[in-house]
N, C-alpha and C positions, 0 to 999 in steps of 0.2 A: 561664518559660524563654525566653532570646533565643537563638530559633535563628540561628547566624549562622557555625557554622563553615565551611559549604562556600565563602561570602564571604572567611573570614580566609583560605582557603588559597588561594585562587583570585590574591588581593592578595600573599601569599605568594610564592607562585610568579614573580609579575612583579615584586618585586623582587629575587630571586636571580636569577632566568634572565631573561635578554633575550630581546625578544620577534626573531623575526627573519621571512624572508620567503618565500623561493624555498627557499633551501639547508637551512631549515628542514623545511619539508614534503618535501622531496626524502631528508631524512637518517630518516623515521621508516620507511621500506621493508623497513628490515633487520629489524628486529622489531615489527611494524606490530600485535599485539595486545595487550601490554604495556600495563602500568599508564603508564609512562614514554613511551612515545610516545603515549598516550590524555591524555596533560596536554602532550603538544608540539601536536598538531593541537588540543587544546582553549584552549591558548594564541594557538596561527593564528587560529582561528576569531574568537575576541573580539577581537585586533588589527584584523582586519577592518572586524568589525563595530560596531570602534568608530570606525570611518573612514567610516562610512557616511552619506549625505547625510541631513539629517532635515528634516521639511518642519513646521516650530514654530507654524504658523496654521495645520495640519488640525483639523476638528474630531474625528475617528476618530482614535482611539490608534494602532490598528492595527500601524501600521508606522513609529509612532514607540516605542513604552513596548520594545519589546526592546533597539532599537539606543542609546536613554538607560540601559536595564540595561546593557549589554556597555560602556560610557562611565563608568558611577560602579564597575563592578568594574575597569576599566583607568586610575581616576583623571584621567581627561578628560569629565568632566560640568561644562558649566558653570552661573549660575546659571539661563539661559533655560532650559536642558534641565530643571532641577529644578522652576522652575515652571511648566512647562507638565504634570507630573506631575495637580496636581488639575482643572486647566481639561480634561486628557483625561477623564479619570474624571467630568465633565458629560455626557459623549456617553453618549445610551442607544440610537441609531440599529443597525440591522437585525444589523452584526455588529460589538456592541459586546463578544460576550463574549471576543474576541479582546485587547480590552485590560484589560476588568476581569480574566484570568485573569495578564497579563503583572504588572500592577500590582499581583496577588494576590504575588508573586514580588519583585518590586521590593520592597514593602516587608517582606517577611518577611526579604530577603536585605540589604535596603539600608539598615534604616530609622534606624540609627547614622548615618548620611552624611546624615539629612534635617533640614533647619531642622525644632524642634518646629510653629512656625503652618504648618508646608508637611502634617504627619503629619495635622495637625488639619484643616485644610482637606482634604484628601483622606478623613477618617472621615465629614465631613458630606455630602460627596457619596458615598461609597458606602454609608451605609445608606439613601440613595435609592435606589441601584442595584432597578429592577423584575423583574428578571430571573433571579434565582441560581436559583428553583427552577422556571425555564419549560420549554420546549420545546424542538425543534429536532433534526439530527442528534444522530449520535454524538456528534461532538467536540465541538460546540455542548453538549451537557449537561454531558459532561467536562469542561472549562470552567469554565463555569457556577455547576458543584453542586464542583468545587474551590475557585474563588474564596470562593464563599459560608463552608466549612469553614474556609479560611484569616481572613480576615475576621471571620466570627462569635466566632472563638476570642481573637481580638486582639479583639475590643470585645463581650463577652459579655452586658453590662446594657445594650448598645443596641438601642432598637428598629429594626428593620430593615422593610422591606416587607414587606406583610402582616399588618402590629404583632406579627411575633414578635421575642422577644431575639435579639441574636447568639449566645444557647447554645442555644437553640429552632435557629437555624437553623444551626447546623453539628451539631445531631445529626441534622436532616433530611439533610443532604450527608453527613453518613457514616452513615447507612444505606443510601443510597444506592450509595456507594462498594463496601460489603460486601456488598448485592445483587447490581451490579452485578460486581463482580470474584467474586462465586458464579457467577455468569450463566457470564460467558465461560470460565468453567475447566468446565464442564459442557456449553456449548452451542458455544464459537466466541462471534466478534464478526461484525455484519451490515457494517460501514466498515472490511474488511477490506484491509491491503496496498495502501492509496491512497498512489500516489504521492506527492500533495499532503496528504492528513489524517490517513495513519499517524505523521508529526510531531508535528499538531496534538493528536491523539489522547493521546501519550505525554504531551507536554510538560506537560500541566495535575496530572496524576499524579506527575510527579517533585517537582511544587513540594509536596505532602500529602507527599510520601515520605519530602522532607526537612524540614520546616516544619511538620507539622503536631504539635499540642505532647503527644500519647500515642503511645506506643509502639505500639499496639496498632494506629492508625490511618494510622502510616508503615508498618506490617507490610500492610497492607490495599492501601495504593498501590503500594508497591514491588511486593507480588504480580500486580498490574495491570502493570507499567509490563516486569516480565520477562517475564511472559506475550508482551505486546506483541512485545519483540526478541527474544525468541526465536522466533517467528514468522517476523519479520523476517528474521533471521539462518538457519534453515533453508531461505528461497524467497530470497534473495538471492545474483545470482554475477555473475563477469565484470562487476560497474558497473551491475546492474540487479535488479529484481525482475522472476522470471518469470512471466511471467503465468496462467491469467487476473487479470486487475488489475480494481481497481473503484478507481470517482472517477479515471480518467484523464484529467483536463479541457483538457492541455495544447493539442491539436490544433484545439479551439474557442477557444484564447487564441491563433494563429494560428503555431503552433510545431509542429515532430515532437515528439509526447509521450514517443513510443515510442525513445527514445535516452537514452543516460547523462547528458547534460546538461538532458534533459527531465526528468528524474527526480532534480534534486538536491535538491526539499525533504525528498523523507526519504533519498534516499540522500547527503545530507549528514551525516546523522543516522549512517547506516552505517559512513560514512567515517571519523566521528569517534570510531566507538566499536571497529571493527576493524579501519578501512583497506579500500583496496576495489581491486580490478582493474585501473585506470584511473589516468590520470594524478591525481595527488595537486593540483596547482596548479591543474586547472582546476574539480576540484571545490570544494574549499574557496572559491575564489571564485566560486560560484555563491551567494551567501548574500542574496539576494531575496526571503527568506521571511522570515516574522515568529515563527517558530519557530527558526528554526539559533542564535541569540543564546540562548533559554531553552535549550539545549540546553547549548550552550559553556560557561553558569555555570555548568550542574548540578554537586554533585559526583558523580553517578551513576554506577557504574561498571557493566555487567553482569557478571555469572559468568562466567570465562573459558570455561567451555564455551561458553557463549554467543558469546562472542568467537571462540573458538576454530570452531564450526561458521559465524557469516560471513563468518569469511576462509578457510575451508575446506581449515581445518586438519586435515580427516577422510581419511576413504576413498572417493575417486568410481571410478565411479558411485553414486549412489541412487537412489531414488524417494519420493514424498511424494501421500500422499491424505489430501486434507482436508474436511471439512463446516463451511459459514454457515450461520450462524444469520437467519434472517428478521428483519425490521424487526420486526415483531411480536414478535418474541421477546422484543427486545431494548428496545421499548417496557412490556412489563410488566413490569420491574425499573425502569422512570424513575418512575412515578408517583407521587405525592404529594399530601397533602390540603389543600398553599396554592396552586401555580401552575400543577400540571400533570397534565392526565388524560391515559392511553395513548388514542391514537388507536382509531380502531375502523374508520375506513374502507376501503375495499376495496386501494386504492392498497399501503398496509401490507402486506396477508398476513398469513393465519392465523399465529399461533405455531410459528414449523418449527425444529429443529433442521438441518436439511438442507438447505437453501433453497435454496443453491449448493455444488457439488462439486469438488474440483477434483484434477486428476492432472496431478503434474511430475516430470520425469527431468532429471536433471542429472548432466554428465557434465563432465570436466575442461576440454574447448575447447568446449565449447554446452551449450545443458539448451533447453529447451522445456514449455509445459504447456497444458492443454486444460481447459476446463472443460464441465458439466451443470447446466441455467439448468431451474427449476421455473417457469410459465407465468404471468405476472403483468405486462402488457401497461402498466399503471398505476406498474408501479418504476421511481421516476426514476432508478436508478442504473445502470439499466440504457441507459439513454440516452450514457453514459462508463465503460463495462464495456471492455476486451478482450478478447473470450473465448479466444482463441489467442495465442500468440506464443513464437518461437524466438529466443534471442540466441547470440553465438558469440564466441571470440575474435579479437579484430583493434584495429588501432592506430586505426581510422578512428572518426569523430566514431558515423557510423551502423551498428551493427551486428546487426538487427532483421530478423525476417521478420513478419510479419502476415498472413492470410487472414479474410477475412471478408467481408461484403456490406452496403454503404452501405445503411440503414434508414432512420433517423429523421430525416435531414436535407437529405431531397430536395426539400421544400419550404421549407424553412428554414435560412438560409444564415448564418452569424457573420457578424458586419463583419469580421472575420479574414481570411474567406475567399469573400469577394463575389465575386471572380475564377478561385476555382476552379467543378469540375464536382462535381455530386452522386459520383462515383466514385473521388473523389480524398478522402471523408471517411470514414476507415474506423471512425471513432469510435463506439461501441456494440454491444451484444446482437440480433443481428436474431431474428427470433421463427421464421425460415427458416433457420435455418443448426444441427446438428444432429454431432456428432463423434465419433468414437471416440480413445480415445488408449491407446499401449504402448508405455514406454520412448522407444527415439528414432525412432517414425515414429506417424502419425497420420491416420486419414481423416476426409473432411469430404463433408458432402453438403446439399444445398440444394435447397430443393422452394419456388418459390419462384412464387406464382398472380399471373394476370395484375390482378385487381382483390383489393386489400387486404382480408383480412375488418376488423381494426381502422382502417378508413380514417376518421378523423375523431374519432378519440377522444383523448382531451386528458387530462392530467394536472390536478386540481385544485386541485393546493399544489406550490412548488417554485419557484425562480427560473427567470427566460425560458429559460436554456438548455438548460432541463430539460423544457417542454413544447410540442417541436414536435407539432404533428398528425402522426401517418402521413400519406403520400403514396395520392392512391387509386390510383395504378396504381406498385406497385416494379418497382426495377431488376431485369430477368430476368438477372441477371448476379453470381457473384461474384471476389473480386478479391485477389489474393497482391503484397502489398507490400513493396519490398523496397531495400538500399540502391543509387544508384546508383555507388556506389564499390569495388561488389564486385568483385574480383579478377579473376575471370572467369566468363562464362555462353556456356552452349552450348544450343541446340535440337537434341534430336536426334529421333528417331523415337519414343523409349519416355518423352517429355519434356523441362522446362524442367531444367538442371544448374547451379548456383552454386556457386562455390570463393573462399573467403577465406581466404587462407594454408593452412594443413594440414586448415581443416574443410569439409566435402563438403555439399551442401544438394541435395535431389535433389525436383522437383514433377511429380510424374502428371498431368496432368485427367483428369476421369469422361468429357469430349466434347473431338473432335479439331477444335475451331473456337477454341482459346485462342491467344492473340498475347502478345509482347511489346507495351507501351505505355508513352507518357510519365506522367508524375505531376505537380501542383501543389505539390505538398507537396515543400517545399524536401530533397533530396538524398534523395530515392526515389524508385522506379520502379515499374512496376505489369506483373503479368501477368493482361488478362483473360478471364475462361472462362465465355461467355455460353452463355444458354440458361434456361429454367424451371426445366429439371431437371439439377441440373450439382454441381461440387465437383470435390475431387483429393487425392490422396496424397501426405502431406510426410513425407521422410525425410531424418535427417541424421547425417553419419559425420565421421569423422576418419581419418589417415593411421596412424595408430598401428594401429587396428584395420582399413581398408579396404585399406592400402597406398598407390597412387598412385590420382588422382580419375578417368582411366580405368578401374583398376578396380573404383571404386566406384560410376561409369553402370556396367559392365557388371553389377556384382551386382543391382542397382535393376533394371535392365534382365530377368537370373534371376528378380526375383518376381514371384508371378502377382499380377494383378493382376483379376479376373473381374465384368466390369460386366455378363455375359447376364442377369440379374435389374434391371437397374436399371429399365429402362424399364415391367414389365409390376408387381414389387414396390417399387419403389423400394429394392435393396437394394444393397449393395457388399461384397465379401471383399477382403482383403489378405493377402498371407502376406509380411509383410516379412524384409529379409535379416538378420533373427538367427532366423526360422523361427517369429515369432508371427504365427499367423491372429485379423486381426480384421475382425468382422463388423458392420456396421448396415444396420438397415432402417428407412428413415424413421417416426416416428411421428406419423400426423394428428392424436394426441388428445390431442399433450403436447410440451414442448420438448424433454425427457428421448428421447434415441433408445430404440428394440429397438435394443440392443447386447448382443458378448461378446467376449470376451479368449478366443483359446485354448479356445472353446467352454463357455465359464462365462459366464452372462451377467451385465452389471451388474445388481448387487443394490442399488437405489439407497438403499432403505429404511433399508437397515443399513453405509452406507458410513460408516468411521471417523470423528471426533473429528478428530483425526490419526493418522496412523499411516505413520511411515521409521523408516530404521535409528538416527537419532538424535535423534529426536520423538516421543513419543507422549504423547496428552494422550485420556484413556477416564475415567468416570467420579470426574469433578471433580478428578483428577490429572495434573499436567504433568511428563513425566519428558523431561531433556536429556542427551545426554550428546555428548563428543569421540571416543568413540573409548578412551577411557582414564580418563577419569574420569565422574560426573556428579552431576547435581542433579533432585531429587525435590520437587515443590509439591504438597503434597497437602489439596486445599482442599474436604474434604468438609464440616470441621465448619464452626463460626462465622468464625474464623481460619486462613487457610493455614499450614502446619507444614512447614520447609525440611529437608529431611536430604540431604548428600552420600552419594557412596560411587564404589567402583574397580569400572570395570569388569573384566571375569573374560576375557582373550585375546579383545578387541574386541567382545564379544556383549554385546546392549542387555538389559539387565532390566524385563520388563515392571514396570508399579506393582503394587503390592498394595490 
């Protein structure tokens, strides 16, 4: 079988419709989640990227083999770019699986377009390739154990690394695959909502989804690859994902990660498949990643609920509680008996279904969310976590709150940001910082000692930016970041107040020594609230429900707010102004607070899979729906099994 139709249409398409620029992406707003404007922005997209500069003596494919894919489907490939195809495919350097996965794609999608000695030269260096059944993250094995399926299947009597055939080793990659996509419909994924690798993640899956030559094995990706965006598309609003976020690495590349333009490797991916909040022109040309081209050819399309919940096409408000699965978890479905044993060291973490928790409210002008981080000093991902963050609506570039407390890179500084202050990096999980969250306000508390118990402990695998020491003596201080273009801010006696357009953003401290302060970090500002024992209450409203931002201080101002326990229990009460009391009391013995809601405490043990009004994924079943229709994956047995259905006057139907 020559798979090759998502190619025919893609070439199709560009010679009916011209491609155009500005007025193009400006015209898909009116019906932004259509099939019809999902091939207009998927048209923008490849114009682009096929304009893109290419650098033809790197040795790393990298960030060449996409922008040569979006070139030979837009018919401007020329011969340099075709043969630089196998000379890429020599590089086996640290992260080559980014190009053996493109080149997986390339030639499944292109390989009519390629001179026969070019297909050839390319077979000889990739059953070289060392690597298909190695190691590494997430998307690193997605990748990886993709290409290999692709590959092996096209050259089945070749030997490949490790001297098994190409049929030996793409039935290793789809077992893999079928593990792997059992895994996450039962437990979650540990590389969850990364900014930068929720892309990566997808992209390797869509080329098996469409390319791979059994039915049975596109039924397997694909079920991966919606799991994925539907994920996606439930925590995504307003031109962002809410957080908390993992692999947020932007802030160590010397950038705000935490804005819509920090976030267009996957929410390029958003944009392209429902349209997104934000201006349409400056997304699309954010395409700097070596993903958003595998995306553009795909013919991929998700389920319009799909589409339909992230552009949010629903009923807001909602809420969304979800559970990570641990590295470990997620390392005992990779293994295999040519190149790669699960890890066992401590860094990893036990097998947990629950690793990380997280609670989001989203509401039509902001959403926010909070996360509960299980105690594991040794996760590097924790090191580009952000465990809090509010967005909002507004025209401005930065529309982000952030709280948190500078950790892990008080002694360790990027060449990024050689010129800023340790208090200026809010990037990561501090192992002091502890939260509760409900709907739209949320407490935070921070117990923070003068000498580090982890002070000098080091990560043992990871790249440099993943294993600074602790600091022996942290910041007694933590810190709410915020943009400097906000509308307007007041100090008043019951707190910090910010207003952006019609939405209200309201900051308590637990201690009355917090300031406004300047920031490094290009176009934010900081409010800090020192002390050992310190934190503050974020709440945020809108005009529709508050009225005027007067009297949304005074309602803030109405709730108690009762800190006489803090200092002898470490505890805190809130009664925020919809009348929910939420309580924590620091936990010395765990990251996980004593908390409750409304006097139920977190039950962390048996916190949801997921579970909103248009999510829920409970024993190895994913159920989506709009609002009015939806989609059932239900992947207990070997195979995921797809069933539609109407929903009944807007009420979600649990799975069966």
């Amino acid at each position: 079988m020559k798979p090759v139709l998502y190619i025919s249409v893609a070439v199709l398409l560009y010679t009916v419709v011209s491609v155009a620029d500005q007025s193009e992406a400006q015209s898909v707003a009116f019906d932004q989640v259509s099939q019809h404007a999902v091939e207009q922005r998927r048209r923008l997209l490849l114009s682009k990227c096929a304009r893109h500069k290419l650098d033809l003596k790197a040795k790393s494919p990298k960030l060449q083999y996409p922008y040569i894919l979006a070139r030979l489907v837009t018919g401007k490939a020329d011969k340099e770019c075709i043969e630089y195809l196998p000379r890429g495919a020599r590089y086996h350097g640290k992260d080559s699986m980014f190009g053996i996965s493109s080149l997986a794609r390339i030639l499944a999608a292109c390989e009519e377009q390629l001179p026969e000695e070019v297909v050839e030269d390319i077979r000889k260096q990739v059953v070289q390739y060392p690597d298909f059944l190695s190691g590494g993250t997430e998307n690193h094995r997605a990748m990886k154990r993709a290409a290999g399926l692709i590959f092996g299947e096209r050259w089945p009597d070749d030997i490949f690394h490790h001297g098994i055939s190409g049929r030996e080793l793409a039935d290793v990659c789809r077992k893999f695959a079928r593990d792997y996509g059992h895994g996450i419909y039962a437990s979650s994924m540990h590389e969850y909502l990364s900014p930068v690798y929720h892309a990566a993640n997808t992209a390797p899956w869509m080329t098996v989804a469409e390319y791979a030559q059994d039915e049975e094995t596109r039924l397997l990706a694909r079920a991966i690859v919606d799991w994925m965006m539907a994920d996606l598309a439930l925590n995504c609003h307003l031109g962002s994902i809410i957080p908390p976020l993992n692999r947020c690495k932007a802030q160590l590349k010397g950038y705000p990660g935490h804005s819509r333009l920090g976030l267009a490797q996957t929410m390029s991916t958003a944009w392209l498949y429902w349209g997104i909040d934000v201006d349409d022109i400056a997304v699309s040309a954010s395409i700097d990643s070596a993903s958003v081209p595998l995306h553009a050819q795909s013919g991929y399309l998700p389920h319009s609920v799909i589409r339909n919940l992230g552009a949010k096409r629903v009923a807001l408000p909602y809420t969304v509680r979800q559970s990570r699965a641990s590295k470990g978890r997620m390392e005992a479905v990779a293994a295999n008996a040519y190149g790669y044993q699960a890890r066992t060291e401590s860094e990893d973490g036990a097998p947990e279904d629950r690793y990380n928790l997280r609670s989001v409210y989203l509401d039509r002008d902001y959403a926010l969310g909070a996360g509960y981080f299980r105690e594991n000093i040794f996760d590097p991902f924790y090191r580009t976590s952000i465990p809090f963050g509010a967005v909002w609506r507004s025209g401005d570039e930065y529309a982000r709150l952030v709280v948190g407390h500078p950790y892990w890179y008080v002694n360790y500084k990027p060449k990024a940001w050689e010129e800023s202050s340790p208090e200026d990096m809010w990037s990561g999980m501090s192992p002091f910082q502890q939260m509760v969250h409900c709907e739209n306000a949320a407490v935070f508390l921070f117990n923070i000692p003068a000498v580090d118990p982890y002070k000098g402990t080091r990560l043992r695998w990871g790249p440099s930016w993943a294993r600074p020491a602790p600091a022996e003596h942290p910041l007694q201080s933590c810190f709410a970041y915020y943009p400097e273009s906000i509308d307007e801010k007041i100090r008043a006696a019951d707190g910090f107040f910010l207003r952006e357009g019609d939405v209200y953003i309201a900051l308590r401290p637990l201690s009355g020594e917090a300031e406004w302060s300047g920031c490094a970090v290009r176009g934010y500002a900081r409010i800090d609230m020192p002390g050992a024992l310190t934190g503050c209450v974020v709440e945020l409203g809108n005009r529709p429900e508050y009225g005027s931002f007067k009297k949304f201080q005074e309602r803030v101002a109405a709730a108690k707010l009762d800190t006489t326990a803090l200092a002898s229990e470490k505890k805190v009460v809130y009664r925020s102004t919809r009348g929910h009391r939420l309580e924590i009391k620091y936990n010395e013995h765990g990251w996980m607070p004593r908390a409750a809601v409304d006097g139920k405490p977190l039950d962390y043990e048996h916190w949801p899979i997921c579970e909103s009004p248009y999510m829920v994924c409970r024993g190895s079943v994913l159920e989506v729906n709009d609002g009015k229709q939806g989609l059932t994956i239900n992947w207990k047995g070997d195979v995921p099994v797809y069933t539609e259905y109407k929903t009944v006057g807007g009420i979600h139907r649990a799975p069966r």
